[in-house]
C-alpha positions in Angstrom: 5.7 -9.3 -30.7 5.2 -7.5 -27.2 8.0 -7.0 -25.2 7.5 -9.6 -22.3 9.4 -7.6 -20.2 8.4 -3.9 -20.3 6.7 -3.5 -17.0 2.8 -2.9 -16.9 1.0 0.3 -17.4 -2.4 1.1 -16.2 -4.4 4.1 -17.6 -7.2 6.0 -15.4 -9.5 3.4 -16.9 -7.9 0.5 -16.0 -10.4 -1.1 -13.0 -7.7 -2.8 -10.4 -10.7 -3.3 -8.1 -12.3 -5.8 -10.1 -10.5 -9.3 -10.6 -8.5 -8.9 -13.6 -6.6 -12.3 -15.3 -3.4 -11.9 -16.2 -0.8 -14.0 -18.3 1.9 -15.2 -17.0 4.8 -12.6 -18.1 2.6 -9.8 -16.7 2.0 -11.6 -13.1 5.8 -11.3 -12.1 5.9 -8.5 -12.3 2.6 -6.9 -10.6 3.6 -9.2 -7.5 7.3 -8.1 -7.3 6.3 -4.0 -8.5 2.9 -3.7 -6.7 0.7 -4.1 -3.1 -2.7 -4.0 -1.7 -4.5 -0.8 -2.4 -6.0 -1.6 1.0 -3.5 -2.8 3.4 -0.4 -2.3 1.5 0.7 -5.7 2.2 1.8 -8.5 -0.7 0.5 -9.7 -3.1 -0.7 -13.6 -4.5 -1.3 -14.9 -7.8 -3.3 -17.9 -8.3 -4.3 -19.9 -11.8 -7.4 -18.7 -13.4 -9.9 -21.4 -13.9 -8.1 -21.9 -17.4 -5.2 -23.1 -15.9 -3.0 -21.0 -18.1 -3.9 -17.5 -17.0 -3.8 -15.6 -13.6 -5.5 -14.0 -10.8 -3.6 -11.9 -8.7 -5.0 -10.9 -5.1 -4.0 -9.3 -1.3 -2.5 -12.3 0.7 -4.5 -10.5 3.9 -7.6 -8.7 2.0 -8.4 -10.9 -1.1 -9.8 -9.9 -4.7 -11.3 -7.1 -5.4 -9.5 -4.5 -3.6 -6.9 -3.3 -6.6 -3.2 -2.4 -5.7 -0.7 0.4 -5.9 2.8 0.7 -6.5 5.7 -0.4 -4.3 7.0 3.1 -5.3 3.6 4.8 -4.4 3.8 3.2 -1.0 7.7 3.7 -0.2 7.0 7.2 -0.9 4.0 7.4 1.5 5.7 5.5 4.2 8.8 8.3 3.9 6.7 11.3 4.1 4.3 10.0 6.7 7.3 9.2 8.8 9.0 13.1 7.9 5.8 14.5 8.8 5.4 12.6 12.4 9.3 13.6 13.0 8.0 17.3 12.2 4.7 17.2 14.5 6.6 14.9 17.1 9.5 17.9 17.4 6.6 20.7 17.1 5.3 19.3 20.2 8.2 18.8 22.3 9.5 22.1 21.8 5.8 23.8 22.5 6.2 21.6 26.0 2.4 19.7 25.0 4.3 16.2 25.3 7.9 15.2 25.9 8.0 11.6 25.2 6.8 10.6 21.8 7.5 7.3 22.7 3.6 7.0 24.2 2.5 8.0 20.4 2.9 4.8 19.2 0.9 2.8 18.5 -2.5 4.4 19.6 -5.4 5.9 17.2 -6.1 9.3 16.0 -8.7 9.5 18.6 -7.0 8.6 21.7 -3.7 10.9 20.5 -6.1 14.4 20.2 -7.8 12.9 23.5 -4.5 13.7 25.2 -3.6 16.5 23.7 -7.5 18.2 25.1 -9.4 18.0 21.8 
């Protein structure tokens, strides 16, 4: 018998874009492991029209997007914050801005606007 507990694994064919069923052992734990591949943001599971199965979906996006690891994302969150921290500090010691403060917030667009790009 399967191990009802092992966590899932996807290969590089598995298709998390298209609306997969799941059972019901498997659905725990993509919520509580995994988020949008979109928007990062939680996941849903719903009954399949079987009534014994699931779908699992974005809250914000729907099906069809896929997701990604909580891991993948925590990761991403902590280097795209040690990154800003690096430019942020770059630019204040170069004198091009002194408040980084007025970052926030605003597009990639209106940030290289300011700087003269």
């Amino acid at each position: 018998m399967d191990n009802l507990l092992a966590p899932l694994e996807f290969n590089d064919s598995t298709d998390l874009r298209t609306p997969q069923i799941y059972a019901s052992h498997q659905v725990l734990f993509i919520v509580r492991d995994y988020v949008c591949a979109h928007c990062w943001g939680m996941l849903t599971a719903e009954h399949a029209e079987d009534r014994i199965n699931w779908i699992v979906k974005c809250a914000r996006c729907g099906d069809g997007v896929g997701f990604v690891s909580k891991y993948y994302t925590d990761k991403r969150k902590q280097t795209d914050y040690a990154e800003f921290q690096e430019v942020s500090n770059l630019l204040k010691s170069l004198n091009i801005i002194e408040d980084t403060s007025r970052l926030d917030g605003k597009s990639n667009e209106q940030l290289l606007e300011e700087l003269g790009f």
